[in-house]
C-alpha positions as a Markdown table, in Angstrom:
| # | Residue | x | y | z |
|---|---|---|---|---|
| 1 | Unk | -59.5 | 141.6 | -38.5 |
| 2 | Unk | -56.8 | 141.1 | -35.7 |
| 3 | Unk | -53.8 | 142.3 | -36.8 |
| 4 | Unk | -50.2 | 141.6 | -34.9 |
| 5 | Unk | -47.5 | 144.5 | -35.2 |
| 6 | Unk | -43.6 | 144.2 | -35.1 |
| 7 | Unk | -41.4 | 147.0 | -34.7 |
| 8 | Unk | -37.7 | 146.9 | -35.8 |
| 9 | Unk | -37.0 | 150.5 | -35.9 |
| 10 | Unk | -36.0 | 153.3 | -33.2 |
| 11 | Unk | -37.9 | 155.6 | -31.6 |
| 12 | Unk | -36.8 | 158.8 | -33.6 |
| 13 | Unk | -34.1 | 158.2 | -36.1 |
| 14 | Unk | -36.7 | 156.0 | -38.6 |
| 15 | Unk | -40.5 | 157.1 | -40.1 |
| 16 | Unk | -41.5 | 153.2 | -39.6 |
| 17 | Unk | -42.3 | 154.1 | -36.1 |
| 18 | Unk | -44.6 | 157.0 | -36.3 |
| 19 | Unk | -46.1 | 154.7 | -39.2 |
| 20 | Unk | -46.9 | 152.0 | -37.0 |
| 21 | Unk | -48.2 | 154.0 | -33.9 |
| 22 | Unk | -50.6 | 155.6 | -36.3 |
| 23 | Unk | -51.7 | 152.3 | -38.0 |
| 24 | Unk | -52.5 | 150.7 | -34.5 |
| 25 | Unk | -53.9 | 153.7 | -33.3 |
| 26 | Unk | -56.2 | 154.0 | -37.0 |
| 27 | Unk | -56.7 | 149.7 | -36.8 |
| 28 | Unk | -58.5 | 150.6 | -33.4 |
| 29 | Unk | -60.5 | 153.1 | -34.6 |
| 30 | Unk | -62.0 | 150.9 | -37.3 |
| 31 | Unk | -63.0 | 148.4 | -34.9 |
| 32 | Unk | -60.1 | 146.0 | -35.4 |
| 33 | Unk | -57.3 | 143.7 | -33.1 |
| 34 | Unk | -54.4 | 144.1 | -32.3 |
| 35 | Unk | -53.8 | 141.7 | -29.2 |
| 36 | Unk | -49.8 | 142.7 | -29.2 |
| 37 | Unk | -47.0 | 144.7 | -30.8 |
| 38 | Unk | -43.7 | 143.1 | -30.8 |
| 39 | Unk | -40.1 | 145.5 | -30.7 |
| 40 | Unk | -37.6 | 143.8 | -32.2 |
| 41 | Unk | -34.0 | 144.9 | -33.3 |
| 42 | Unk | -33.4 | 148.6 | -32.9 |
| 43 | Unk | -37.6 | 148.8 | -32.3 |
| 44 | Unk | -37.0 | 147.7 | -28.3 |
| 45 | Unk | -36.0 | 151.6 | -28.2 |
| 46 | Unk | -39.6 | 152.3 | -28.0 |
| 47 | Unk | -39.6 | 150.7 | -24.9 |
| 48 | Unk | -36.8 | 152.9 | -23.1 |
| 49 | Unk | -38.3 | 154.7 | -20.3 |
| 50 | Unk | -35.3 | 156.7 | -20.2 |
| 51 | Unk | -36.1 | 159.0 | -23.6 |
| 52 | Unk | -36.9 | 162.2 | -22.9 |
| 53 | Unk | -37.6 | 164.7 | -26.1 |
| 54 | Unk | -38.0 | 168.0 | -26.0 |
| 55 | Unk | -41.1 | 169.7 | -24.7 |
| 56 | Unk | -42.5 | 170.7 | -28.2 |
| 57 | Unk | -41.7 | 167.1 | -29.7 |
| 58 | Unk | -43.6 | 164.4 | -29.4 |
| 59 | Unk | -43.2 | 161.7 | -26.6 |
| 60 | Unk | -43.2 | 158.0 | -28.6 |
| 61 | Unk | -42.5 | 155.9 | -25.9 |
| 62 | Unk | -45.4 | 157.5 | -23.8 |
| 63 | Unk | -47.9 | 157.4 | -26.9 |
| 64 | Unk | -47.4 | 154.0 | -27.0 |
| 65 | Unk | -47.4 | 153.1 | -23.2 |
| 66 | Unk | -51.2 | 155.3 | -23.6 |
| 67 | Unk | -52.1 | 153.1 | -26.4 |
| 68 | Unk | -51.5 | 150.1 | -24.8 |
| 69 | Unk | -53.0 | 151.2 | -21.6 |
| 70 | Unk | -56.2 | 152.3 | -23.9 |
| 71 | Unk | -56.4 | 148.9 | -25.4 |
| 72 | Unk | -55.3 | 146.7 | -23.5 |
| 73 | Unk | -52.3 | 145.8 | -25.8 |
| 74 | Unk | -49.4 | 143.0 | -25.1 |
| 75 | Unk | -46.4 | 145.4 | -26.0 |
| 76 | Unk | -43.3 | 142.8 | -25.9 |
| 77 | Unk | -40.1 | 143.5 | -25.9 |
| 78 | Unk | -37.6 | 141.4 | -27.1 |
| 79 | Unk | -35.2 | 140.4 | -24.5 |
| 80 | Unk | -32.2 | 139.5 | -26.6 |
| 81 | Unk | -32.4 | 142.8 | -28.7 |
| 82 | Unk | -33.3 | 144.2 | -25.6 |
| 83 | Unk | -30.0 | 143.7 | -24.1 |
| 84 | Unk | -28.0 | 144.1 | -26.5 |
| 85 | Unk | -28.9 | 147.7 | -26.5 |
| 86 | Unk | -28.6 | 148.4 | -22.6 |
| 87 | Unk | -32.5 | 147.9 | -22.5 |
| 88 | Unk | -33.4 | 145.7 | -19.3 |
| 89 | Unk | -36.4 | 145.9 | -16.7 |
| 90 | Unk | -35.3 | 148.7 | -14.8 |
| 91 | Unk | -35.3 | 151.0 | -17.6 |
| 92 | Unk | -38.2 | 149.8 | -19.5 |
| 93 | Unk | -41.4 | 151.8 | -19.6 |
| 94 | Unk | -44.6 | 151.3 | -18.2 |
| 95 | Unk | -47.2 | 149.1 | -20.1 |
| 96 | Unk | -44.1 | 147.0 | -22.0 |
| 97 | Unk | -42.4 | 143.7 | -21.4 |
| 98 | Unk | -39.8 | 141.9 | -21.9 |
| 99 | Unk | -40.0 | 138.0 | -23.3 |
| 100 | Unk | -38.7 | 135.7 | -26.7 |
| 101 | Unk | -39.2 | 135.5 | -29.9 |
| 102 | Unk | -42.1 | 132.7 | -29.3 |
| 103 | Unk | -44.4 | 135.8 | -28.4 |
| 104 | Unk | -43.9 | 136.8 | -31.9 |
| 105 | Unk | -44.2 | 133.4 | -33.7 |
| 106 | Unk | -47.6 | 133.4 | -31.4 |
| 107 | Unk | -48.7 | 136.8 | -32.2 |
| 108 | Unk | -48.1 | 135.5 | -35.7 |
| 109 | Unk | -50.4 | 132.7 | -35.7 |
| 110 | Unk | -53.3 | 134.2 | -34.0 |
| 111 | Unk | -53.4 | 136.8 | -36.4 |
| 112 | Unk | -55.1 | 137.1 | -39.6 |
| 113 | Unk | -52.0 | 139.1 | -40.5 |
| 114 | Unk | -48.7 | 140.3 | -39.3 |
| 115 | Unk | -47.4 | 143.9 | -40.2 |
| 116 | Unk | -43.7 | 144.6 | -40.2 |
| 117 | Unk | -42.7 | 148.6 | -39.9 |
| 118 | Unk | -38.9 | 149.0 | -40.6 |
| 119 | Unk | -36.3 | 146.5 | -42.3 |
């Protein structure tokens, strides 16, 4: 099954994230897609290369930027939620992007289903 993710919620203050790392992560591992995971709203702080947590916490934005790198995963950014937050090129981590909405409507329609984590 090919699965497309979208991520509305933050990196630390929200479960949903966690939740969706670990679904990806646990799609993979039963041989399943998924060709790209989309940040939207308050989710494009996943992409924040400036996040650092504390040494004995874990590192989302780095999980994810492994994950991607792993499986060769679109992670998208969405630009206007992007920058709306402060989030812009310069400051976004490695293996992310930034683009529109259209890359969700597309990773919608290629997908035999799309997951939402957070409202």
């Amino acid at each position: 099954m090919k699965f497309a993710i979208m991520v509305n919620e933050g990196v630390y203050q929200h479960q949903s994230t966690d939740t969706a790392y670990q679904f990806v992560k646990a799609a993979f591992e039963k041989g399943h897609e998924v060709p790209r995971v989309f940040f939207y709203h308050d989710g494009v702080y996943n992409a924040n290369s400036l996040t650092e947590p504390p040494q004995d916490d874990r590192n989302i934005v780095t999980r994810w930027a492994k994950l991607a790198q792993e499986h060769n995963i679109d992670m998208v950014v969405c630009v206007a939620a992007a920058l709306r937050r402060g989030i812009k090129e310069e400051n976004l981590a490695e293996g992310f992007r930034i683009s529109g909405l259209g890359q969700l409507v597309e990773a919608g329609i290629q997908a035999d289903r799309l997951v939402v984590f957070g409202d």
